[in-house]
Legacy VTK file of the C-alpha trace (Angstrom):
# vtk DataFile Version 3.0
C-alpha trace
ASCII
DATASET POLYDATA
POINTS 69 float
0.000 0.000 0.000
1.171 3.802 -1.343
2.548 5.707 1.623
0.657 8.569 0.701
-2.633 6.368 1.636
-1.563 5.302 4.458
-0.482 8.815 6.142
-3.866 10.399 4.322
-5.518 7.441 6.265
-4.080 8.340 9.372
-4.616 11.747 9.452
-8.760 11.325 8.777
-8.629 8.980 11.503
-7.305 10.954 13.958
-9.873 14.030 12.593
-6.927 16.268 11.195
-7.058 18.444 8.572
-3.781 18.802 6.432
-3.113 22.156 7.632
-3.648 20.805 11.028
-1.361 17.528 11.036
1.328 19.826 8.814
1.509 22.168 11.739
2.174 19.151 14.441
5.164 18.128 12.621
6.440 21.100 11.798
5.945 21.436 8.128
3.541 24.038 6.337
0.531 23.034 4.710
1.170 23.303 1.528
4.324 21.172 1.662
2.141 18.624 3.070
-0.507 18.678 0.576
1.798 18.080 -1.718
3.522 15.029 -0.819
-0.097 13.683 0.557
-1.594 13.943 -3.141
1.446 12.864 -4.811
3.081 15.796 -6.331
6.291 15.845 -4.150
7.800 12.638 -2.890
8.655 14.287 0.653
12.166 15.087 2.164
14.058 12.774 4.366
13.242 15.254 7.135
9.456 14.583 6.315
9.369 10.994 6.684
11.881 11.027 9.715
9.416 13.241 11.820
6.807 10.996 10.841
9.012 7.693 11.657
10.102 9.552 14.984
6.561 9.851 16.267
4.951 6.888 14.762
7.340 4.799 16.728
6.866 7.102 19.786
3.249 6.272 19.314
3.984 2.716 19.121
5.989 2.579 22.280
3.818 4.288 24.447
1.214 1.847 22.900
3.120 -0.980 23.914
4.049 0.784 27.359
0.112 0.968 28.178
-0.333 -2.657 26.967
2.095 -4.027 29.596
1.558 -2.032 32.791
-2.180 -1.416 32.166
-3.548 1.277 34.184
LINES 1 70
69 0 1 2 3 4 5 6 7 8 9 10 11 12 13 14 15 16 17 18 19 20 21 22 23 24 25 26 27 28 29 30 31 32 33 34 35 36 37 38 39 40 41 42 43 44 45 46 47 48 49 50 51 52 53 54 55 56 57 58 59 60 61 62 63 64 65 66 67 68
């Protein structure tokens, strides 16, 4: 499955608009439009931030699933 998909997935899920989820990462919204629909592939700075705090998410995840609260 396309990247792009996946992160334009995510962002719905979680209620974002583009302009909203560019801001959280640091990026403007236009940059991120662009590499959501396809037009730019994305920076290795893009995808890092993303990596960085998808596998923050995914710890703390993991974190809650062993010492539930």
């Amino acid at each position: 499955m396309d990247k792009r998909f996946n992160l334009y997935k995510f962002r719905k899920k979680k209620g974002l608009t583009q302009s909203e989820f560019a801001e959280k990462f640091g990026f403007s919204a236009c940059y991120y439009s662009l590499v959501e629909s396809g037009v730019r592939k994305g920076s290795f700075e893009f995808w890092n931030a993303l990596r960085i705090a998808f596998l923050a998410l995914s710890v703390n995840r993991s974190a809650l699933n062993i010492f539930p609260v």
